[in-house]
N, C-alpha and C positions, 0 to 999 in steps of 0.2 A: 347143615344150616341152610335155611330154603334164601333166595337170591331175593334181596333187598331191591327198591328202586335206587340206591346209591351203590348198588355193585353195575361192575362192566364185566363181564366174560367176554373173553376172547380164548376159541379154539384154534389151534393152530394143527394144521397136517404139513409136512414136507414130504414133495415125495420124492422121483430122481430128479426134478426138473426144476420144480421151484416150491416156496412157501406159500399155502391156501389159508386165509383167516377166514374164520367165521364169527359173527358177535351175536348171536340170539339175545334176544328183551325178553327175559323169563320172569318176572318178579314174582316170588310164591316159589317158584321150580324148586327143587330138591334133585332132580337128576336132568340132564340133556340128552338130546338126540339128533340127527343128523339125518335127514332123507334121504334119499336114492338121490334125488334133484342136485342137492346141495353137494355133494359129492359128486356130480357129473364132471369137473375141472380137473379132479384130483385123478393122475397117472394111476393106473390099475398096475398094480407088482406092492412091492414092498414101499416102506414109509414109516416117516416117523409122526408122532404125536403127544402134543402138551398141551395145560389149559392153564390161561392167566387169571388173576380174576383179583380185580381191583375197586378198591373201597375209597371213597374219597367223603369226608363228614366235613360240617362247618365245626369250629371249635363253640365250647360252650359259656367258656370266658375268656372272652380277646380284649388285645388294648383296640385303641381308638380305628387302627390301621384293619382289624379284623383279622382273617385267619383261617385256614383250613388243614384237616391232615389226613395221611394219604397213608396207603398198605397196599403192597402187592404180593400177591401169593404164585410160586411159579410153578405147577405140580412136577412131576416127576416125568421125563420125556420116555414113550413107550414105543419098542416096535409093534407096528400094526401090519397087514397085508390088506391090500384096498384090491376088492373080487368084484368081477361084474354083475 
């Protein structure tokens, strides 16, 4: 399902040291990608990695006080190995 302007991504890498977030503005995207660049932070060995990716809609009939609701989806945490 291609990335709405009310979704938020957030990637996450941990490697041995600490946690790297990333949040790319892909509205349209259907897949992500991550540069050489963007990965310059991230500890070169082993690491983990997951993607959040959050929805937030105004509701369509609220009382007076109004209304919004919210999904988050937490994909599945993968081992990766981050190479120079």
């Amino acid at each position: 399902m291609p990335l709405s302007s009310k979704d938020d991504i957030e990637i996450v890498i941990r490697d041995s040291v600490q946690s790297h977030y990333f949040s790319p503005k892909l509205v349209g995207a259907t897949s992500l990608t991550l540069k050489n660049n963007d990965l310059m932070p991230v500890k070169i060995g082993n690491a983990e990695m997951y993607i959040v990716r959050r929805v937030t809609l105004s509701l369509q009939k609220t009382n007076p006080i109004g209304g919004v609701i919210g999904s988050e989806y937490l994909s599945k945490k993968v081992a990766v190995e981050i190479v120079p």
